[in-house]
KOLLOTOR-499438 format. One line per 8 residues: their letters; for each residue x negated, y, z negated of N, C-alpha, C, CB. Coordinates in steps of 0.02 Angstrom, whole numbers, plus 50000, padded with zeros to 5 digits. Atoms other than C-alpha are relative to their C-alpha. Glycine has a CB too. Example, Ala and Ser with C-alpha at 12.3 -4.5 7.8 and 13.67 -1.06 7.14 Angstrom:
BEGIN
AS) 49955,49941,50000,49385,49775,49610,49955,50060,50000,50050,50001,49938  50042,49941,50003,49316,49947,49643,50039,50055,49963,49980,50023,50071
//
This chain:
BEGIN
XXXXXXXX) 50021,49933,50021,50262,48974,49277,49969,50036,50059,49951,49996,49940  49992,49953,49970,50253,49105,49398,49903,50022,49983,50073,50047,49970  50057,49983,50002,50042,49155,49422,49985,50080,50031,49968,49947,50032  50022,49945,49964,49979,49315,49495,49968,49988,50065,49959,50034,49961  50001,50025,49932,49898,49204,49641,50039,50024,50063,50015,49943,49994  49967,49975,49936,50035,49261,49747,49996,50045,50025,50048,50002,50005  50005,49949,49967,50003,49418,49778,49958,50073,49961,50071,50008,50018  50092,49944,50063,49818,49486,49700,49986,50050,50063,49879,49929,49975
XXXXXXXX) 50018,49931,49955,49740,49642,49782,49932,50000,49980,50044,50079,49982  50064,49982,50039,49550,49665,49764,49995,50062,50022,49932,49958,50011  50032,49934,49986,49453,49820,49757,49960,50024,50057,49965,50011,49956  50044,49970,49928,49412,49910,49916,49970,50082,49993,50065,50001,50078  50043,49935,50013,49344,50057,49852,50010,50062,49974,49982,50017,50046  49945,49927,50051,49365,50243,49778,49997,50034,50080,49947,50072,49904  50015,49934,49968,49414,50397,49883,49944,50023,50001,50028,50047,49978  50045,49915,49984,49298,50528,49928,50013,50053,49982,49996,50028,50057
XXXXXXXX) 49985,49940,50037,49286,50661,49824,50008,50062,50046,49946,50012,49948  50036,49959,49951,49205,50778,49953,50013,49988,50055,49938,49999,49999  50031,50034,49887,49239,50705,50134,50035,50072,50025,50067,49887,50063  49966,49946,49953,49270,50832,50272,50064,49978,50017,49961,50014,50067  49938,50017,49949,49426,50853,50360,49995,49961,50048,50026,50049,50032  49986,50042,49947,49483,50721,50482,50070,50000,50047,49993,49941,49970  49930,49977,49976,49595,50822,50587,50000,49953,50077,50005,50102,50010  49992,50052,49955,49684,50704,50726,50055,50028,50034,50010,49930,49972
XXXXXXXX) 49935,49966,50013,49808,50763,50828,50070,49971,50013,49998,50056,50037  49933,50040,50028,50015,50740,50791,50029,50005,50067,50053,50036,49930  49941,49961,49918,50114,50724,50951,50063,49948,49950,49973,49957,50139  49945,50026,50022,50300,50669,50927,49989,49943,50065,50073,50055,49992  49971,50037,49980,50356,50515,50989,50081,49976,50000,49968,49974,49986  49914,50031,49950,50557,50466,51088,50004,49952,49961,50003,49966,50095  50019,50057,49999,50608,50351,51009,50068,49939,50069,49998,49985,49905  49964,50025,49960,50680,50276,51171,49964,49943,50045,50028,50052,50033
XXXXXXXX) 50035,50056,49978,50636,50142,51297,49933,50025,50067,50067,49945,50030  50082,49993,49966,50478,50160,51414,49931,50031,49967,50006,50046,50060  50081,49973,50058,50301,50260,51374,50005,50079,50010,49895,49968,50037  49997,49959,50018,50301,50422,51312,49921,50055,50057,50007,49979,49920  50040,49960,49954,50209,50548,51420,49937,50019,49958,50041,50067,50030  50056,49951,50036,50027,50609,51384,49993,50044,50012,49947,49994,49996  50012,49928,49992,50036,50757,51423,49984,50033,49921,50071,50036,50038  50010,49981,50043,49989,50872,51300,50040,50056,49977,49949,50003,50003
XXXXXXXX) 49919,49997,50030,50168,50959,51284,50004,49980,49933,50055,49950,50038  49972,50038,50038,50208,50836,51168,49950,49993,49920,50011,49933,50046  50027,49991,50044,50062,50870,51051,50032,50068,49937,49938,50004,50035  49960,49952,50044,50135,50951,50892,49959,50055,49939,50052,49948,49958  50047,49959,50074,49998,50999,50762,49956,49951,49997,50041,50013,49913  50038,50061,50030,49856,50911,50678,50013,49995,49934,49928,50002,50008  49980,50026,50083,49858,50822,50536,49913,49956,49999,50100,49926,49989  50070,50031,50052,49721,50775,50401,50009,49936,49961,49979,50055,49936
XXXXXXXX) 49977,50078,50019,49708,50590,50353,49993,50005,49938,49958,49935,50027  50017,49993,50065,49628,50632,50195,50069,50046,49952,49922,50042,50005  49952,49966,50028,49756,50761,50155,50060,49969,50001,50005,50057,50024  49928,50006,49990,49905,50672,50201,49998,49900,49957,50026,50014,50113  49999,50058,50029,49831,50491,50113,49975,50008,49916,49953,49953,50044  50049,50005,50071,49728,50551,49958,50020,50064,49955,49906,50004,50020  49977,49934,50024,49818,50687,49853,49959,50002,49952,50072,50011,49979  50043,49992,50077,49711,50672,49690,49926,49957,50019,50052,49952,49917
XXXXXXXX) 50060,50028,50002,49518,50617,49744,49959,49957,49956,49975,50036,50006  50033,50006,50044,49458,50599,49581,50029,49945,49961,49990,50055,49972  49952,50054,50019,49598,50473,49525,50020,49940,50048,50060,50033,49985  49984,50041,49929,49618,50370,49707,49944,49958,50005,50007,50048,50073  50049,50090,49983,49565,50194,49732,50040,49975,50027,49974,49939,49940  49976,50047,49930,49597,50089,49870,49989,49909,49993,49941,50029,50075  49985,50060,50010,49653,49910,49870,50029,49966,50057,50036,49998,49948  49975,50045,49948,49669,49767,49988,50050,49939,49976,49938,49969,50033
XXXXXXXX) 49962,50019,50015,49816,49688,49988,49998,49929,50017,50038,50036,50013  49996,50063,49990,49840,49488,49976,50047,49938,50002,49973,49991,49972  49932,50024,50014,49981,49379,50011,50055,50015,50021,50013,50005,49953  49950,49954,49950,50154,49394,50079,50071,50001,49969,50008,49968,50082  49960,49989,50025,50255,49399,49930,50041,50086,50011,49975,49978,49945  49978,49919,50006,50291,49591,49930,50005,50019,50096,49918,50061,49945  49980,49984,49930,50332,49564,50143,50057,50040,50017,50009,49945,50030  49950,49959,49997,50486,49636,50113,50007,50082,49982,50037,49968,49967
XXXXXXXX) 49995,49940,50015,50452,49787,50043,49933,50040,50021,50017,50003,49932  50048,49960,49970,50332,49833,50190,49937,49999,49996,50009,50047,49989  50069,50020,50021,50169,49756,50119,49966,49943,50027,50000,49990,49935  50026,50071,49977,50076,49628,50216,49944,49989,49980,49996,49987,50066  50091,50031,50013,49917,49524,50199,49939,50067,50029,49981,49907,50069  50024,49952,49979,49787,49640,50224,50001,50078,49998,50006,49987,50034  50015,49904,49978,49851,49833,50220,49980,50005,49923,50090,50070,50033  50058,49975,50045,49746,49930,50111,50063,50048,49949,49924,50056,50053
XXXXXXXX) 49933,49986,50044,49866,50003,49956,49942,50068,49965,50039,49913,49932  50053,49946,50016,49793,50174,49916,50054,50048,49925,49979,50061,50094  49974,49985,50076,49821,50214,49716,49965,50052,49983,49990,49944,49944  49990,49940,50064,49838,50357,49611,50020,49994,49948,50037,50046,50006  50027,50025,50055,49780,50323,49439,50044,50078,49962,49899,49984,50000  49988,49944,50052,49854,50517,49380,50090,50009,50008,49948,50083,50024  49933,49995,50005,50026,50493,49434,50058,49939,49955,50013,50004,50072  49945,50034,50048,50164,50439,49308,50041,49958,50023,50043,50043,49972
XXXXXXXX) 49975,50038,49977,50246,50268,49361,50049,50005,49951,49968,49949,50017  49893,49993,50031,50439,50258,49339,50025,49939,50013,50068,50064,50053  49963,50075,50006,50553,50114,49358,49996,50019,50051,50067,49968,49965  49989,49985,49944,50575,50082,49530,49936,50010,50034,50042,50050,50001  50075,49971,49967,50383,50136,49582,49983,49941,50021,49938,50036,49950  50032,50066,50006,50300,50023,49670,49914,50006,49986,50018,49960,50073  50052,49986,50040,50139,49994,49577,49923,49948,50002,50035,50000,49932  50043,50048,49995,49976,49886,49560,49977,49997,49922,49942,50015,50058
XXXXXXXX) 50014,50017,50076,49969,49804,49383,49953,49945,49979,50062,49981,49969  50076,50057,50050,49833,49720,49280,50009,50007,49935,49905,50027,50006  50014,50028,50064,49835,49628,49118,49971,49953,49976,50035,49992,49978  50041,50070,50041,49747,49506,49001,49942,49974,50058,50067,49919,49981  50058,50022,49952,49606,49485,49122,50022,49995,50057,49966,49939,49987  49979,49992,49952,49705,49459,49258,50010,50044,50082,50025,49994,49973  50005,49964,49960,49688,49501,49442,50056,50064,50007,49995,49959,50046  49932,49935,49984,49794,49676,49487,50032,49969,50052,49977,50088,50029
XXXXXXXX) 49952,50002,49962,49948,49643,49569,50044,50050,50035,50027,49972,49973  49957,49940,49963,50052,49737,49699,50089,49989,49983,49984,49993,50098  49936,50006,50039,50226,49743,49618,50066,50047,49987,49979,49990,49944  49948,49950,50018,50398,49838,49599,50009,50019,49948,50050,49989,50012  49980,49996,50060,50413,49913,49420,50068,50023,49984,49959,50034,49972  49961,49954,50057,50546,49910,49301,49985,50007,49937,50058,49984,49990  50015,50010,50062,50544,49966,49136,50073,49994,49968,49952,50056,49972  49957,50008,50019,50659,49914,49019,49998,50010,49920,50016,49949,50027
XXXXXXXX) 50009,49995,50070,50680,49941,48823,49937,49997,49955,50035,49957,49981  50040,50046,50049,50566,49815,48728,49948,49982,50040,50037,49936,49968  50051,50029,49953,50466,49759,48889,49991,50070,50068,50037,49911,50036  50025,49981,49917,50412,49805,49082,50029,49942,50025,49910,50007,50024  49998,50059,49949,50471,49693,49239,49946,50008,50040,50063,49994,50044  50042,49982,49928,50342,49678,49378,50046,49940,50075,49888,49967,49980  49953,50059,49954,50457,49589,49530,49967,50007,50074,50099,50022,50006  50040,50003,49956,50395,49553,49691,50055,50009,50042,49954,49947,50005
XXXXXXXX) 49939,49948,49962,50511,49599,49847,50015,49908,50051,49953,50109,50068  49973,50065,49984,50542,49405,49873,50036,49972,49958,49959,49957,50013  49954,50039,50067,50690,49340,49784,50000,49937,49951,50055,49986,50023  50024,50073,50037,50632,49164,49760,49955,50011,49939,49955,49950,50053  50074,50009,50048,50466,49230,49650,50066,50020,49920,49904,50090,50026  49967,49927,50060,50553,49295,49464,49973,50034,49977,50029,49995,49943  50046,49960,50012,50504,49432,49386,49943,49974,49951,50031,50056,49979  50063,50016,50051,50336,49445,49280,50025,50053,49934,49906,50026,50041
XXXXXXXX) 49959,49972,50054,50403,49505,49100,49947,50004,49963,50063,49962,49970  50080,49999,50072,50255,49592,48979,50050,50041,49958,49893,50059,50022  49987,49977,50050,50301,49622,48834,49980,50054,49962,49997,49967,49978  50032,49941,50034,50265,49790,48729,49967,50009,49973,50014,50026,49976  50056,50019,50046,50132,49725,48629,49953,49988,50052,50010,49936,49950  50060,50022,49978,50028,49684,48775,49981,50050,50057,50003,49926,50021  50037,49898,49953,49913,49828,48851,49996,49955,50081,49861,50051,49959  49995,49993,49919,49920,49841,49037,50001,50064,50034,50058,49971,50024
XXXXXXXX) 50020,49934,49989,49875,49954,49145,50035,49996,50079,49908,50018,49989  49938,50000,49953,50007,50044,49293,50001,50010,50034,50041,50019,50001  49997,49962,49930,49963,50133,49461,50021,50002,50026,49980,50004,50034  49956,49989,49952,50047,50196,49563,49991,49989,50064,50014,50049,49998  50006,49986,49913,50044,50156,49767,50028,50057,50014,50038,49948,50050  50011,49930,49969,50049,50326,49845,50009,49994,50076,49926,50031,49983  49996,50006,49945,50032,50267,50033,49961,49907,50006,49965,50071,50035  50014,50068,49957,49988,50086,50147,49972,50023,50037,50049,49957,50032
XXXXXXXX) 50020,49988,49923,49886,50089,50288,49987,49953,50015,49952,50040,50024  49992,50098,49965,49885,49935,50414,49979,50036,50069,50109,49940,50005  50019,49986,49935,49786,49915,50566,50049,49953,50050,49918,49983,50008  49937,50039,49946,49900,49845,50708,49941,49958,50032,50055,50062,50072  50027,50076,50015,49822,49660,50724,50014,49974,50073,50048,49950,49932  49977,50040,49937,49828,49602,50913,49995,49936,50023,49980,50022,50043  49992,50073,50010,49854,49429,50970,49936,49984,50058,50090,49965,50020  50034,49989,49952,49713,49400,51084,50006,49951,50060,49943,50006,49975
XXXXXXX) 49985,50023,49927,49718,49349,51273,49948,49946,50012,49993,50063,50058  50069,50033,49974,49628,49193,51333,49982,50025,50083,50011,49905,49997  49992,49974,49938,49538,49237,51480,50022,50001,50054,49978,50004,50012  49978,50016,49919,49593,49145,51609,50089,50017,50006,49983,49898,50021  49957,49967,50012,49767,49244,51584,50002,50075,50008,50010,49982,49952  50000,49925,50001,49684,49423,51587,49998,49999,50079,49933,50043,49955  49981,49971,49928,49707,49518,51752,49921,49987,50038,50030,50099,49996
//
């Protein structure tokens, strides 16, 4: 039997109702081989983290992600899964579900007739099948964010 162990998410916190803008700015990136010039040419606009991660404040909660079932569908150990509680999950959504006491999971939904699937984006796991009688609750992922994880240098190797 198939657990939720594989791939739980705890609670990392709500949005900010109120935060200021966190304008950063957008340059394009080549996507070709060497390093892209800094010049400031290449700067395109700014962009707002808040605006471009948190569409509904008052509904947005943030979740750390656990596990490396859902690796395939772009989700690793660690990135932070930023939910929206007011948007309507569809088949196909990918979502963070909780039932019967159970930790919330990061999961692909389908719905189907009589039930829900929740499937994970690893073929080996099968799906998790709730039945229509049993309350659960559906959110939607909205955006990921992942810090880029470096491997670190021993010293006697650095320059």
């Amino acid at each position: 039997m198939f657990t939720l162990i594989d791939f739980p998410a705890s609670f990392a916190g709500y949005a900010a109702v109120d935060s200021p803008p966190l304008y950063l700015p957008l340059g394009a990136v080549p996507a070709m081989l060497g390093f892209p010039s800094p010049a400031e040419d290449f700067l395109e606009d700014e962009l707002d983290l808040n605006k471009l991660l948190v569409r509904n404040p008052l509904a947005t909660y943030i979740y750390k992600a656990a596990g490396h079932s859902m690796a395939r569908a772009g989700i690793l150990d660690g990135d932070l899964l930023v939910v929206d509680r007011s948007i309507t999950p569809q088949s196909g959504s990918l979502v963070m579900a909780a039932w019967e006491g159970n930790q919330p999971a990061c999961k692909i939904l389908r719905i189907c007739e009589h039930h829900i699937e929740l499937h994970s984006a690893n073929p080996e796991v099968p799906p998790i099948i709730i039945e229509a009688t049993t309350e659960v609750e559906v959110f939607v992922v909205v955006s990921i964010a992942r810090q880029v994880k470096r491997a670190s240098v021993p010293r006697a190797a650095r320059p």
